[in-house]
C-alpha positions as CSV (number, residue, x, y, z in Angstrom):
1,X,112.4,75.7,65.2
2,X,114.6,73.3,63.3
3,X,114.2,72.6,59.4
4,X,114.9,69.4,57.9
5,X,115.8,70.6,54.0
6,X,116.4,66.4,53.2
7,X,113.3,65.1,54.8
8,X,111.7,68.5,53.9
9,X,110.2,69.0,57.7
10,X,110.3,71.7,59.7
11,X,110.0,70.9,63.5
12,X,108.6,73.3,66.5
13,X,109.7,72.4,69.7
14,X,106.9,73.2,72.2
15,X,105.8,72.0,75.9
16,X,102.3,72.6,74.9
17,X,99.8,75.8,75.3
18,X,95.8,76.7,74.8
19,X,94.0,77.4,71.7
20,X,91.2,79.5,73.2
21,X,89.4,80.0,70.1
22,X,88.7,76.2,69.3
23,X,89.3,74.9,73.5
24,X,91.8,73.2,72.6
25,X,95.0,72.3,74.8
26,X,97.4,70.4,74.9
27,X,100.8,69.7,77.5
28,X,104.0,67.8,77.6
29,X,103.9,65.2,80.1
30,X,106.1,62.2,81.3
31,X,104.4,58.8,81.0
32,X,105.6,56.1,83.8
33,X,108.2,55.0,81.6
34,X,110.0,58.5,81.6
35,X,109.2,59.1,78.0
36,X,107.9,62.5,77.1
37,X,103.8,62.1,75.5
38,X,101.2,64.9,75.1
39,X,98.4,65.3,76.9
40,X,95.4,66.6,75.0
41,X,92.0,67.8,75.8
42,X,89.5,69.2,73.9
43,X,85.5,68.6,73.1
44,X,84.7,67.1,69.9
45,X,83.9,69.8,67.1
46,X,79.9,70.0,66.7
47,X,79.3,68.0,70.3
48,X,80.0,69.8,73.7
49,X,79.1,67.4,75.9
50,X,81.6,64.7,74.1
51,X,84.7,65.3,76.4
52,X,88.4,63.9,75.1
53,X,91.5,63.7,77.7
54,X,94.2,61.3,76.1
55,X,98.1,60.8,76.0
56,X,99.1,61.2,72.2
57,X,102.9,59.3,72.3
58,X,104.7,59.7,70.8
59,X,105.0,63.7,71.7
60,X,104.4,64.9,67.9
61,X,101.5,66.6,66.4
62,X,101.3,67.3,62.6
63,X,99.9,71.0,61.9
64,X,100.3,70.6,58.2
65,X,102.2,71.5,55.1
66,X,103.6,75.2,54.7
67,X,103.8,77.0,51.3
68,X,107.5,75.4,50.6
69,X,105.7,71.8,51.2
70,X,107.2,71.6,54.0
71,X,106.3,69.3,56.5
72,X,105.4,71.2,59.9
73,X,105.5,69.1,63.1
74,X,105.3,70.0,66.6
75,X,107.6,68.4,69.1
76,X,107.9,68.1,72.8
77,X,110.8,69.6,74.3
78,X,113.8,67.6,74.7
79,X,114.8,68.5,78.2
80,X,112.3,70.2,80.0
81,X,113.5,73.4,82.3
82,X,111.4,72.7,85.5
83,X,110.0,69.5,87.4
84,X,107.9,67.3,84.6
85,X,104.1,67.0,84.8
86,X,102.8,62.8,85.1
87,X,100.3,62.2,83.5
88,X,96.9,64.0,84.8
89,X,94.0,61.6,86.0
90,X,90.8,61.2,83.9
91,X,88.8,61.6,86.3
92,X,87.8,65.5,88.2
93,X,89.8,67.2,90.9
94,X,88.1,67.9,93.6
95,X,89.0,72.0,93.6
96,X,88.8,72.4,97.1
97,X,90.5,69.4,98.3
98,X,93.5,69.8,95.7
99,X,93.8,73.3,97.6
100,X,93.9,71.7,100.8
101,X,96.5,69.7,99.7
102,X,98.7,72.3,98.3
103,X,98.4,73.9,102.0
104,X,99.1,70.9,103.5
105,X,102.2,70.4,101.7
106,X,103.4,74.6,101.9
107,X,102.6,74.2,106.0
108,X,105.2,70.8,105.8
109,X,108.1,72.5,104.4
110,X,107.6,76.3,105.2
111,X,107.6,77.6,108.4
112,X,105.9,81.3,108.3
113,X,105.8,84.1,110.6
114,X,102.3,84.9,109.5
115,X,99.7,82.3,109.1
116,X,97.7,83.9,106.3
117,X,101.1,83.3,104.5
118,X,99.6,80.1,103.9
119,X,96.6,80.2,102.5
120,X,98.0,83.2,99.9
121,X,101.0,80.6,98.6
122,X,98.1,78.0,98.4
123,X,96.1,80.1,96.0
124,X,99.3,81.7,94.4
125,X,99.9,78.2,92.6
126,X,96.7,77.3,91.6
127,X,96.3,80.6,90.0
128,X,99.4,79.7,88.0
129,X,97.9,77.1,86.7
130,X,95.3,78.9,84.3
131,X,97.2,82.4,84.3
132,X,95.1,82.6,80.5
133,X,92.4,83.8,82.7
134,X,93.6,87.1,84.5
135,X,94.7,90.2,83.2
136,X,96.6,91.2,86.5
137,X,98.8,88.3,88.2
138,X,100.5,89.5,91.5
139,X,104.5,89.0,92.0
140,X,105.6,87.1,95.7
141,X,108.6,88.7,96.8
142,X,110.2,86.8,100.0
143,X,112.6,89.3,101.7
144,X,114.8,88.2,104.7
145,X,118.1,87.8,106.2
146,X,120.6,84.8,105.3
147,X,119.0,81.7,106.3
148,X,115.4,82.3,106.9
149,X,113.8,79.9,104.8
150,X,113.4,82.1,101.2
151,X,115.0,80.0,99.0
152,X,113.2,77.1,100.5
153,X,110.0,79.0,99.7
154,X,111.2,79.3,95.9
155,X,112.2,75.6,95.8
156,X,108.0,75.1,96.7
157,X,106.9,77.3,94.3
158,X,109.3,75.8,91.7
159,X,107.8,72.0,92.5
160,X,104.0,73.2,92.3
161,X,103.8,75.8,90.0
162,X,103.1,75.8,86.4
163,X,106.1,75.3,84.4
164,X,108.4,77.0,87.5
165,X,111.8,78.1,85.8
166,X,113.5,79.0,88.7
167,X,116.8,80.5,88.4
168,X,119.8,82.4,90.7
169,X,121.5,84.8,87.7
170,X,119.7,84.1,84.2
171,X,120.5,86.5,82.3
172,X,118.3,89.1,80.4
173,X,118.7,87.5,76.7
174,X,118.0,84.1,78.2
175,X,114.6,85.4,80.5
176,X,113.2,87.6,77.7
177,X,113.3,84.3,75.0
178,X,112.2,81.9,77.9
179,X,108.8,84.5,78.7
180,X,108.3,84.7,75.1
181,X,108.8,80.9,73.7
182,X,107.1,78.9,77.6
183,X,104.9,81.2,79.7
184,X,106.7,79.7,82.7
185,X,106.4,80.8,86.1
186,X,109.5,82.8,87.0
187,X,111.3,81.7,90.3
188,X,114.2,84.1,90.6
189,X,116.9,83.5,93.6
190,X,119.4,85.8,95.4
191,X,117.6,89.1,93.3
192,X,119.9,91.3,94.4
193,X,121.9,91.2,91.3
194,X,118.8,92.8,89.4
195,X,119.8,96.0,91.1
196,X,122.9,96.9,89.2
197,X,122.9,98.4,86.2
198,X,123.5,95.8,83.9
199,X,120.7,94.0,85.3
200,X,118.1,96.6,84.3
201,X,116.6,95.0,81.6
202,X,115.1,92.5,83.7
203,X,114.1,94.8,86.4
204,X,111.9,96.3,83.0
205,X,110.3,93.1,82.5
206,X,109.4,92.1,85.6
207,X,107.6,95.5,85.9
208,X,105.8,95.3,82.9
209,X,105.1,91.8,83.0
210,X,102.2,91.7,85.6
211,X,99.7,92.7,83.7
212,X,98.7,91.4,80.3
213,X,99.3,93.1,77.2
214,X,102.3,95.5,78.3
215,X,105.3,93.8,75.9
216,X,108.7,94.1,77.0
217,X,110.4,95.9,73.8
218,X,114.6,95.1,72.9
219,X,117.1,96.2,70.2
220,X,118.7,93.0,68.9
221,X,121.3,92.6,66.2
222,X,120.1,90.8,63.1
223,X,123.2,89.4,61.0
224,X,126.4,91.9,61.4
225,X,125.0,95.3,60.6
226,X,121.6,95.2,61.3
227,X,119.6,95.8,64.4
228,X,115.8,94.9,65.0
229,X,113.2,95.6,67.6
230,X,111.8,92.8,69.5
231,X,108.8,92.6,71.0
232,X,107.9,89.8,73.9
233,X,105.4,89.0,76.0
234,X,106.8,88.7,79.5
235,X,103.2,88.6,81.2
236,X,103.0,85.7,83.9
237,X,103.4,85.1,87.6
238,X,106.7,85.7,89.3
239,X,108.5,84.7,92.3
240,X,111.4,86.4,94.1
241,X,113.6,86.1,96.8
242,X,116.6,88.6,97.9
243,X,117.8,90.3,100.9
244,X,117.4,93.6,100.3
245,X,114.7,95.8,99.2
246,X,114.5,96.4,95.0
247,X,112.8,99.4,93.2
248,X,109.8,100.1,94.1
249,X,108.0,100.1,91.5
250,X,108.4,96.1,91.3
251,X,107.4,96.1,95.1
252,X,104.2,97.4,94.5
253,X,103.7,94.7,91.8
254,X,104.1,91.7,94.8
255,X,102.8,90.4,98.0
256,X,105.8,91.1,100.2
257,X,106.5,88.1,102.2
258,X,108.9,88.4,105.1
259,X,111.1,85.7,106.1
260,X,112.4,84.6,108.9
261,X,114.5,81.5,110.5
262,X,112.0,78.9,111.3
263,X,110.9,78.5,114.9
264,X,108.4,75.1,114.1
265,X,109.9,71.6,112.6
266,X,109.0,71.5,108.9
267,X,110.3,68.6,106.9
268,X,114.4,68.5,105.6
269,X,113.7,67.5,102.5
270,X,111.3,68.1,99.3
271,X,108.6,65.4,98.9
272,X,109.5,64.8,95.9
273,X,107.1,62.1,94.9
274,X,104.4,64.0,96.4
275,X,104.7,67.5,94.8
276,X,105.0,65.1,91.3
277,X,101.3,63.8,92.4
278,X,100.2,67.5,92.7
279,X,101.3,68.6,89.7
280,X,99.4,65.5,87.8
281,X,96.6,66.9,89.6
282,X,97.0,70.3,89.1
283,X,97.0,69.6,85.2
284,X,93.7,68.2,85.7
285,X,92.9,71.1,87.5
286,X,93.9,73.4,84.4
287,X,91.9,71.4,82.0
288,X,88.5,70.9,83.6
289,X,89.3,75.4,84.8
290,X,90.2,76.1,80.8
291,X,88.1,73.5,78.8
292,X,85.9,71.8,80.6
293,X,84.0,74.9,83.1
294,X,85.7,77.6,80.6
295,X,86.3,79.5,83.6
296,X,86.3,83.1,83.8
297,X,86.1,86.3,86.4
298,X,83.9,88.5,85.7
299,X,83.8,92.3,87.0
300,X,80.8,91.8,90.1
301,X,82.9,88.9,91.3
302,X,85.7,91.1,92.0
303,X,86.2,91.9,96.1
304,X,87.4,95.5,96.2
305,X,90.4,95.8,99.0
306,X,90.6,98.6,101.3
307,X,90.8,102.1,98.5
308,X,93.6,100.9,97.1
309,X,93.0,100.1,93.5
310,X,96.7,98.0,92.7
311,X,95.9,96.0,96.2
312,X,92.5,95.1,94.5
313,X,93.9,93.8,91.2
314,X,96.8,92.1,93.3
315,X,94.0,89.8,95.2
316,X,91.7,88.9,91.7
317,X,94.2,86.0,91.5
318,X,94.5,84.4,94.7
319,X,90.9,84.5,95.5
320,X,89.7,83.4,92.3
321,X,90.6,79.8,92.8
322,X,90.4,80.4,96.7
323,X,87.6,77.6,98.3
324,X,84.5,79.5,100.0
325,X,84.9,78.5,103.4
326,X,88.8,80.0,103.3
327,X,88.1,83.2,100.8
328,X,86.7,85.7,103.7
329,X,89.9,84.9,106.1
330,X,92.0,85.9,102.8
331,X,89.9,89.0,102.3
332,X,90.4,90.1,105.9
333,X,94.7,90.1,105.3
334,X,93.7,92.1,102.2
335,X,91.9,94.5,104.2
336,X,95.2,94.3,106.9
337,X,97.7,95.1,104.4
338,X,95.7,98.0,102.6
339,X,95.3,99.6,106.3
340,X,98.9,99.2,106.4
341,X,99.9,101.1,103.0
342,X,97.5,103.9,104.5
343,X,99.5,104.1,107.0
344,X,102.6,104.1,106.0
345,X,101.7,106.8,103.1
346,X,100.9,108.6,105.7
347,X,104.7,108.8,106.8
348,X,105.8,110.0,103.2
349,X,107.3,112.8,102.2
350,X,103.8,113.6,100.0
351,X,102.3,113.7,103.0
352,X,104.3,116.0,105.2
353,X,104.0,118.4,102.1
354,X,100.4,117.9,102.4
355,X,100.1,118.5,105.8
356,X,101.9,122.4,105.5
357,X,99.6,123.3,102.6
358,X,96.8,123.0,104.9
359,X,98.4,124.7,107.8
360,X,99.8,127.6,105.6
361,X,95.8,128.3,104.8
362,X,96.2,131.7,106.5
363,X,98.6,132.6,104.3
364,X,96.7,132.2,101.4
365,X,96.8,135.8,99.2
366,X,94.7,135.8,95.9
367,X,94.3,132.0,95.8
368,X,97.9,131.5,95.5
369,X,100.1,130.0,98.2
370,X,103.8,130.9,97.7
371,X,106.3,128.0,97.8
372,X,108.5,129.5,100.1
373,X,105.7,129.9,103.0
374,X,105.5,126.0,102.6
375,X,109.0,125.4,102.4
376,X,109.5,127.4,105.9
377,X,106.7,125.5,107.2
378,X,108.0,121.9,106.1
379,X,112.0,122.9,107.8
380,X,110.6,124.7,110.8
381,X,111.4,121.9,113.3
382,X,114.0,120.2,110.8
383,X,117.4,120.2,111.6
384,X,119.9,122.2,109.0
385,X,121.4,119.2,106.9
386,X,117.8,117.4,106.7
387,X,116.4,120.7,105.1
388,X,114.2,120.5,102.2
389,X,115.3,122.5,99.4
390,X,112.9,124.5,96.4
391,X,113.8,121.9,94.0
392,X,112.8,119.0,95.4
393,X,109.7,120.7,97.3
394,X,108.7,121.6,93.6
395,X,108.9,118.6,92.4
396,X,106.6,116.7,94.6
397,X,104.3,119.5,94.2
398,X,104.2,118.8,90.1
399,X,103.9,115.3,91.3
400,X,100.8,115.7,93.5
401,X,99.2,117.6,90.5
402,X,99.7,121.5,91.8
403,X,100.0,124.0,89.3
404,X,102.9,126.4,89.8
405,X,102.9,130.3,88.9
406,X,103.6,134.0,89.9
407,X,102.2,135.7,92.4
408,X,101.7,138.1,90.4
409,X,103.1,140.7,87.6
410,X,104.6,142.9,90.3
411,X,105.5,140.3,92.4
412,X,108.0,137.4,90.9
413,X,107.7,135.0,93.8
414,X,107.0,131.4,92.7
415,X,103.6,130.3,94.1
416,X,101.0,127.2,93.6
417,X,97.3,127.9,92.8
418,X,95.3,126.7,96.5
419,X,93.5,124.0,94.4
420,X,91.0,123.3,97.2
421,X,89.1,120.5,95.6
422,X,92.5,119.1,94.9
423,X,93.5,119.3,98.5
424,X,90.5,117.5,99.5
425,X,91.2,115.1,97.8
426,X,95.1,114.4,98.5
427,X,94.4,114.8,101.8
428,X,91.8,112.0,102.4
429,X,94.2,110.0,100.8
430,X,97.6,111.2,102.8
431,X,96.6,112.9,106.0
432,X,92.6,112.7,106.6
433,X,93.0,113.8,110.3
434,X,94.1,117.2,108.9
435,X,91.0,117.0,106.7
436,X,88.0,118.3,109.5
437,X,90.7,121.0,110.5
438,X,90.8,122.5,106.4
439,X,86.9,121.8,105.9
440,X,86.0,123.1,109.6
441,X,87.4,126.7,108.6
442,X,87.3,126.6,105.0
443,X,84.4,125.1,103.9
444,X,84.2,123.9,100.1
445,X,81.5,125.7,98.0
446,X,79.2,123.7,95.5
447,X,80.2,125.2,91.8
448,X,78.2,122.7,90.1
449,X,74.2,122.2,90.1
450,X,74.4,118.4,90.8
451,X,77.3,116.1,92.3
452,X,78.2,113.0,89.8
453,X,78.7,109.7,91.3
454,X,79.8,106.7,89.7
455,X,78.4,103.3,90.3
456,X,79.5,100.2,88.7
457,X,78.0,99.9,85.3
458,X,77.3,104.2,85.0
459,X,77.7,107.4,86.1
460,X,74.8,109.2,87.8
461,X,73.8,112.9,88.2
462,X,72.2,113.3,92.1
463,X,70.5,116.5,91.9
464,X,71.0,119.0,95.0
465,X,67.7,119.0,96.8
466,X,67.3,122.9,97.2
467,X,69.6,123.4,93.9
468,X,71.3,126.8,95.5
469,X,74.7,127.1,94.4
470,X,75.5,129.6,96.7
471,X,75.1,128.2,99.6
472,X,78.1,126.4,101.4
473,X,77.7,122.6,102.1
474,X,77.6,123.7,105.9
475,X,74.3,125.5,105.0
476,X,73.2,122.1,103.5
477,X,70.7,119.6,104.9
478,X,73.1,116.8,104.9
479,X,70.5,114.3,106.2
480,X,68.4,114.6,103.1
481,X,71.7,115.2,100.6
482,X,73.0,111.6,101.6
483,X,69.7,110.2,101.3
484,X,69.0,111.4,97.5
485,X,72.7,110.1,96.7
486,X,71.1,107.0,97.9
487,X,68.0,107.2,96.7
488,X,69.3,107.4,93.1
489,X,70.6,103.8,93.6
490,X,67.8,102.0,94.1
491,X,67.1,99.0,94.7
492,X,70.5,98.0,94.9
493,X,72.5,100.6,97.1
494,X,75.3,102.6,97.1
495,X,78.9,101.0,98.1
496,X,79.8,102.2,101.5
497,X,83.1,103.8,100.5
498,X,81.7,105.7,97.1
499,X,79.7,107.5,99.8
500,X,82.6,108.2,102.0
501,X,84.6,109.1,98.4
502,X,81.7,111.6,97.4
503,X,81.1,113.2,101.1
504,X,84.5,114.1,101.3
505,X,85.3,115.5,97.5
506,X,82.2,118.2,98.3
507,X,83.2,119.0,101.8
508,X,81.3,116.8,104.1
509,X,84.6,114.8,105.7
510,X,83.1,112.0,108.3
511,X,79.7,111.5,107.2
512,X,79.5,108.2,109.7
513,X,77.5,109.7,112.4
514,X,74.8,111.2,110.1
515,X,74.8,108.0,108.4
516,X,74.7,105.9,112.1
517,X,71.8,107.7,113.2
518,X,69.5,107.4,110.2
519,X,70.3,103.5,110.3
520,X,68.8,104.8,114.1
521,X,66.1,106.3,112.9
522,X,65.1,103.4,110.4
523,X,65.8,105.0,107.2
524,X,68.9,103.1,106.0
525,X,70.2,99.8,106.4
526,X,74.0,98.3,105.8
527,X,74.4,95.4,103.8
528,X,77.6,93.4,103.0
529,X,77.9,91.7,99.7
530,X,81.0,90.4,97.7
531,X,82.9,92.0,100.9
532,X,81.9,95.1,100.3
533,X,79.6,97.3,102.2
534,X,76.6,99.1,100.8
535,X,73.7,101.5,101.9
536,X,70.4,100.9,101.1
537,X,67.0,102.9,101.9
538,X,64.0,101.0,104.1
539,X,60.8,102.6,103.5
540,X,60.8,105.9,104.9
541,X,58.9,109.3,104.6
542,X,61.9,111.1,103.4
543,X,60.0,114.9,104.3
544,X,60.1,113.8,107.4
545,X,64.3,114.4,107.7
C-alpha cells in the first residue's frame, strides 16, 4: 500500500482475488500488447442470468474514499512473480477437454515412472485454479536422486498453476508476506534447506497451510522496541522437490511422487507459448467454476479412500475437477496407496508393541499387564544394542492411548490397564492378523444393551436381538446381529467398511464369510456407489436365519 499525501490517494497493489459474497472477481492479466489490464467477471446486481467478462485497462479500480478523503485505488502489480495470465476467452472451456490438455502437455515434458502420475498432476493444477473451494488441498512432494526430472516437474507446475511462485531458498519473512498478500501456488526447489533449524519456520507453514483456517502465527518487531504478533494465512496448494526425505509430518500432507531419470523422449524445452494458451484458458476455467456454476463439493460427493481418513481429504481435490471417464482409474491409485500405508504401518514400531501385548495375554494378572513382561517380549529375538528400553516403550504406550499404573499397593511394578476394547481396536488398524488369535481365546463381552453405529448424517442405536448382556458375542447369532445392523439402514444400506469397523470393535473380526453366504442365501445384496461399497437387505423372512 502506497499513500500519495499530495494527490491525497492511497494505492493497493493487488493481482486480483474473489469477492464471494457479491461473485465478484477479478485478475491481472496481460493484453497482446504486454500491458497489464484486469479481467473482471461478475453477474449484474438484481439479474443472474446477465453474465459480464471484460478487460478493464487500464489495471485500476476505484473502491472509494476513506475517512481522511483519501482517494483508495487498486492497482495491478507492477512485476508479477510467476508466468502472466493472457487474456481468458469469452466463450466456455470445455472442462474435460482443458484437462486433456493439461495431460497432454505434463506426458510431453515429464517422463514418470508411474502412469497414474499423470492423471494426479493433471487434476493437481486445475484444482489450483479455484483452491476458494476446498478446505483440504494436498502438497506434491517429488523426491529423487540428482537428475531425475524433479525440478523439471516444478518448472510444469510453475507454468500451469495458479499464480506458481516457485522458488529454490525464499526465505521465511519473504514466504509468510507472499501467502498472506497473493494466495499463490508455492513451488519450492532443492527443499532440503527446510530441514535445518533456521529454516523451521517454513517447515511450520507448510504444515499448517493445507488446510484452511489453521493461520501461521510470528513475532515481528514494530518500530525499535516493540514486537507484534502476526497472523497469516498460508492455506494453498504447494509443490516440492528435494532429495531427501523431510519431517514427516509435512509428508503426510502430500502425494509423494518419486522420481526417476527419464527412460522415454519428452520434449527439451518448455512450450512456452503453449502453457501461456493454458493458462488463458484455465482463467476461464476459474471464472465459469467460481461465478458462473458457483461450484462447490458437497459431503455425499466425497469418495472415501481405503480407512485412512488424511488419504481421503488428500484426494477431495484432484477428483473434484477430475472428468468422469478418468475419476474411477484415479480412485483405484487411491485405493493402491492407502493399501500401501496399511502396510507399511504395519512395519512400525507401534505395531511390534502391539503385537507383544497380545502375545503377553497369558500373563495378564488383575487386568493389568506389567511393562516389563512386554518389554522382554519386544527384545527377545533383538540383538543387545537394538534393545528397547522402558522409556521409550512407555512412551509409545502413552501414545497408543494405554493407561499406565501399579500393580498394585504391595506390588510397585509399573503396569498398563489390558484395555481390551482398545486393543481391538489398535490392532485392526496395526496388526489385524493377530486380531482372530486375541478374539479366538479371549472373546470381548457386550457391556452395553445396544451397539451405536454411525452413518453419515446420524448416529444410530441397533438393539441386540436377544438383549443378554451376559452372553459373549461367541454365544451370539451373528447371522441375525448383522442383519438388524443392516436392517436399521434401510432403504439405503450400510457402507461396507462401517460393518467391518463395527464387527471388529464388538469382537466379531472377519465377518466376510457370514456376510458371503447370506448374499448366498438371498438375503443381502452389495452395491457400489460414489466408490464405496454398501450392504443392503432383499426381501427376506428374517426368522428364517
Amino acid at each position: 500500500m502506497r499513500r500519495n499525501s499530495r494527490e491525497k490517494v492511497i494505492v493497493k497493489y493487488s493481482p486480483g482475488y474473489f469477492d464471494q459474497r457479491n461473485m465478484f472477481l477479478f485478475e491481472q492479466v496481460m493484453c497482446d500488447d504486454g500491458q497489464y489490464a484486469y479481467c473482471e467477471a461478475y453477474f449484474v446486481r438484481g439479474e443472474r442470468d446477465k453474465f459480464v467478462l471484460h478487460v478493464q485497462r487500464p489495471a485500476v479500480r476505484y473502491l472509494g474514499v476513506d475517512e481522511n478523503g483519501y482517494e483508495i485505488n487498486e492497482v495491478a502489480l507492477k512485476k508479477l512473480p510467476w508466468p502472466p495470465i493472457p487474456k481468458p476467452p469469452v466463450d466456455r472451456v470445455n472442462e474435460d477437454e482443458l484437462w486433456q490438455e493439461i495431460y497432454d502437455y505434463v506426458y510431453q515434458h515429464i517422463d514418470f515412472s508411474e502412469k497414474e502420475h499423470y492423471a494426479l498432476m493433471a487434476s493437481w493444477i486445475m484444482a489450483t485454479w479455484i483452491p476458494e473451494k476446498f478446505n483440504v488441498v494436498p502438497y506434491l512432494f517429488f523426491i529423487g536422486p540428482l537428475n531425475s526430472g524433479k525440478t523439471r516437474c516444478l518448472e510444469v507446475l510453475w507454468q500451469l498453476s495458479y499464480r506458481g511462485l516457485m522458488s529454490t531458498s525464499i526465505r521465511p519473512a519473504g514466504l509468510f508476506r507472499a501467502c498472506e498478500a497473493w494466495h499463490p501456488t508455492i513451488i519450492l526447489d532443492e527443499a532440503e534447506i527446510y530441514n535445518r533449524s533456521d529454516m523451521l519456520e517454513v517447515m511450520a507453514l507448510l504444515n499448517a497451510g493445507y488446510r484452511r483456517g489453521q493461520c501461521a502465527i510470528r513475532v515481528e518487531k514494530v518500530g525499535e522496541n516493540k514486537l507484534e504478533l502476526g497472523l497469516y494465512d498460508v492455506f494453498g496448494f504447494k509443490a516440492v522437490a528435494c532429495t531427501t526425505l523431510l519431517a514427516p509430518t509435512f509428508q503426510s500432507r502430500c502425494f509423494i511422487i518419486n522420481m526417476s531419470r527419464a527412460v522415454r523422449q519428452v520434449k527439451i524445452m518448455l512450450d512456452f507459448d503453449w502453457a501461456a494458451n493454458l493458462r488463458s484458458k484455465l482463467l476461464r476455467y476459474r471464472i465459469q467454476k467460481l461465478i458462473e456454476d458457483d461450484f462447490n463439493v458437497t459431503e455425499d460427493q466425497i469418495v472415501r479412500i481405503g480407512e485412512n481418513g488424511r488419504l481421503t481429504e488428500l484426494f477431495i481435490a484432484p477428483l473434484a475437477v477430475t472428468p468422469a471417464d478418468v475419476k474411477q482409474n484415479l480412485i483405484k491409485y487411491g485405493e493402491s496407496l492407502a493399501t500401501i500405508i496399511r502396510e507399511e504401518e504395519r512395519t512400525t514400531i507401534e505395531a511390534e508393541v502391539i503385537d507383544a501385548i497380545i502375545k503377553c495375554k497369558d500373563l495378564v494378572e488383575k487386568n493389568k499387564l506389567p511393562l516389563q513382561t512386554i518389554l522382554d517380549q519386544i527384545n527377545m529375538n533383538r540383538d543387545e544394542k537394538d534393545q528397547m528400553r522402558p522409556t521409550q516403550l512407555g512412551k509409545i504406550l502413552k501414545k497408543l492411548g494405554f493407561k499406565k499404573m501399579r500393580m498394585s499397593n504391595d506390588d510397585s511394578r509399573i503396569a498398563i490397564k489390558y484395555d481390551e476394547k482398545l486393543i481391538v481396536r489398535l490392532a485392526r488398524r496395526y496388526i489385524p492378523s493377530s486380531l482372530d488369535l486375541f478374539l479366538s481365546s479371549h472373546p470381548v463381552m457386550i457391556t452395553p444393551e445396544k451397539v451405536m453405529i454411525t452413518s453419515d448424517d446420524k448416529t444410530m442405536e441397533v438393539m441386540m436381538s436377544d438383549g443378554n448382556t451376559e452372553k459373549t458375542l461367541e454365544k451370539l447369532s451373528f447371522k441375525r446381529w448383522i442383519i438388524t445392523l443392516i436392517e436399521k439402514h434401510r432403504p439405503e444400506g450400510i457402507e461396507y467398511r462401517q460393518l467391518l469397523n463395527t464387527c471388529a470393535l464388538n469382537g466379531l473380526a472377519n465377518p466376510d464369510p457370514i456376510i458371503e453366504e447370506l448374499i448366498d442365501e438371498g438375503k443381502l445384496f452389495l452395491e457400489r456407489r460414489a466408490g464405496n461399497l454398501y450392504l443392503k437387505l432383499m426381501e427376506w423372512n428374517k426368522n428364517e436365519v
